[in-house]
C-alpha positions as a printed NumPy array, in Angstrom:
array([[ 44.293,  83.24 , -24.654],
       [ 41.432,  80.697, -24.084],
       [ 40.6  ,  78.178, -26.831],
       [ 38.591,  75.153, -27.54 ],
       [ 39.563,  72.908, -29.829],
       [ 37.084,  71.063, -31.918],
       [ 37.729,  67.447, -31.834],
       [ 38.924,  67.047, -35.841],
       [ 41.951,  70.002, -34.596],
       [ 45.076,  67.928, -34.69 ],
       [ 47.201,  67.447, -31.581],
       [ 50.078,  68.296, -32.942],
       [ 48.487,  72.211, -33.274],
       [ 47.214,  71.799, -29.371],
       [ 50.565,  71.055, -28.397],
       [ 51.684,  74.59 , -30.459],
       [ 49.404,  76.747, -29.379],
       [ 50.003,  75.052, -25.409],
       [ 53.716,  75.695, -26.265],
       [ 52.549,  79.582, -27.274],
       [ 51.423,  79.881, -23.78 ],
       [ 47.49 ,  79.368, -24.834],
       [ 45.06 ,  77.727, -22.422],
       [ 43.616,  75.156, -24.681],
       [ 40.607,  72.858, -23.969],
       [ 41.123,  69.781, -25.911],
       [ 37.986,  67.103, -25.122],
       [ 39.686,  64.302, -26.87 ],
       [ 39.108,  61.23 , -24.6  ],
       [ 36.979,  62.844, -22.462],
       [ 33.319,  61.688, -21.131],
       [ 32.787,  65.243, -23.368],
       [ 34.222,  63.25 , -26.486],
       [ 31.628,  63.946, -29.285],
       [ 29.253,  65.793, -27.786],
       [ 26.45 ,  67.612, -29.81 ],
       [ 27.697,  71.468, -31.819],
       [ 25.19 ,  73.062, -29.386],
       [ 26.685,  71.493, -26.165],
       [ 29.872,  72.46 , -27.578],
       [ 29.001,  76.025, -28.304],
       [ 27.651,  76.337, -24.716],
       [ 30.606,  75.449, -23.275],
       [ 32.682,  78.017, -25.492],
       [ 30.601,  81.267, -24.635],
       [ 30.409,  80.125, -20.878],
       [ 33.874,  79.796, -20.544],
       [ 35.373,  82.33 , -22.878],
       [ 36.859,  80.669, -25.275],
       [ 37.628,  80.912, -29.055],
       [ 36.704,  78.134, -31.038],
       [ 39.149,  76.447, -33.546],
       [ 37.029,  73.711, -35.859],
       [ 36.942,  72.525, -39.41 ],
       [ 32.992,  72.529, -38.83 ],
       [ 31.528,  75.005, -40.976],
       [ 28.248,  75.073, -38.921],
       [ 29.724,  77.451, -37.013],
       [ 29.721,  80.21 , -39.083],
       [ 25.621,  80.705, -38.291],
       [ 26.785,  82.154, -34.767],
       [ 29.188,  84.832, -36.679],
       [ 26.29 ,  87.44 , -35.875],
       [ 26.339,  86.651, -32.357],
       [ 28.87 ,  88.375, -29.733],
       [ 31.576,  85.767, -29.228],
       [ 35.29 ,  84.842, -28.015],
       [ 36.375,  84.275, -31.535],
       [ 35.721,  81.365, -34.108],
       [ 38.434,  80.138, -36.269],
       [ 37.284,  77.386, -39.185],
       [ 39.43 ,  75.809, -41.573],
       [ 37.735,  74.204, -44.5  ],
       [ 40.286,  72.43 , -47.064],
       [ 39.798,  70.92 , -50.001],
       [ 41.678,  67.942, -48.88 ],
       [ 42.436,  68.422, -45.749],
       [ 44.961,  67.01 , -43.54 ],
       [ 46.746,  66.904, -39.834],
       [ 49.655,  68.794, -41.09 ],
       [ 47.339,  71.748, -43.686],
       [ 44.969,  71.925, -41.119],
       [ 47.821,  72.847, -38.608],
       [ 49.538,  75.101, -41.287],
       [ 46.142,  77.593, -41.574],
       [ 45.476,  77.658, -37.585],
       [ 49.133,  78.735, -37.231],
       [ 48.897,  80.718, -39.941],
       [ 45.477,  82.608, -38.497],
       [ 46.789,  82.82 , -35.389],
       [ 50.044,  84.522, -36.207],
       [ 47.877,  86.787, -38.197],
       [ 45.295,  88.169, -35.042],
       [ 46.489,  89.326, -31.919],
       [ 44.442,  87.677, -28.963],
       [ 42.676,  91.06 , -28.366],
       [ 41.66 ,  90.916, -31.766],
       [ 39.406,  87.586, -31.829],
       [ 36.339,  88.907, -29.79 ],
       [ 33.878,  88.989, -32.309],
       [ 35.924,  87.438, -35.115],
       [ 35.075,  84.486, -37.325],
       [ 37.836,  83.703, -39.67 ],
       [ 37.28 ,  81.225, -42.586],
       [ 40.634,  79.637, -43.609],
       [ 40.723,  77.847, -46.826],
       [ 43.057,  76.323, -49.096],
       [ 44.007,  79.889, -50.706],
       [ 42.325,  82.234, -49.052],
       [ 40.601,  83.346, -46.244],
       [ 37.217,  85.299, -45.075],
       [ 37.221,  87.535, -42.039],
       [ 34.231,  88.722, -40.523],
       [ 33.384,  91.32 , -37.495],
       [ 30.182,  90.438, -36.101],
       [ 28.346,  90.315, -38.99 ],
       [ 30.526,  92.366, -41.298],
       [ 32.597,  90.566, -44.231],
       [ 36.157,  92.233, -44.867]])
């Protein structure tokens, strides 16, 4: 599958999913380094991709058609809790199964929506 991983993703969860056989765009020390959400987002749809971020400004595109947006929002978060949930989402969605997803991981639960639709 084809993912972009928001710059606050840690490495050690691009290595994993890289290691799963993923294609993951990682713009950490890049000329692309912090670029603006909408750049970002631009880059996502043109290429495919589903998005893995801790940015919750994301979920405004969940009514949009999309690749798939994954956002973990912790309480305290951390490299190795942030890791745990995208692991955790991942293993839970097959890759055909992300078109049109957006997937809220938190601390103890998660929300799953279908464009648009909360289950």
């Amino acid at each position: 599958m084809k993912i972009f991983v928001d710059e606050n993703i840690p490495l050690m969860t691009v290595r994993a999913l890289r290691e799963m056989g993923h294609d993951v765009r990682d713009i950490r020390g890049t000329v692309d380094e912090g670029m603006t959400d909408d750049a970002l987002w631009e880059i996502v749809e043109r290429e495919g991709r589903l998005l893995i971020t801790t940015d919750k400004g994301f979920t405004g595109h969940r009514y949009e058609l999309h690749h798939g947006i994954l956002i973990v929002r912790l309480k305290q978060p951390n490299r190795h809790k942030i890791h745990q949930r995208v692991m955790q989402a991942m293993a839970q969605f097959a890759a055909d199964e992300w078109r049109g997803l957006l997937v809220v991981m938190r601390d103890v639960m998660q929300s799953v929506w279908r464009n648009g639709e909360m289950r």
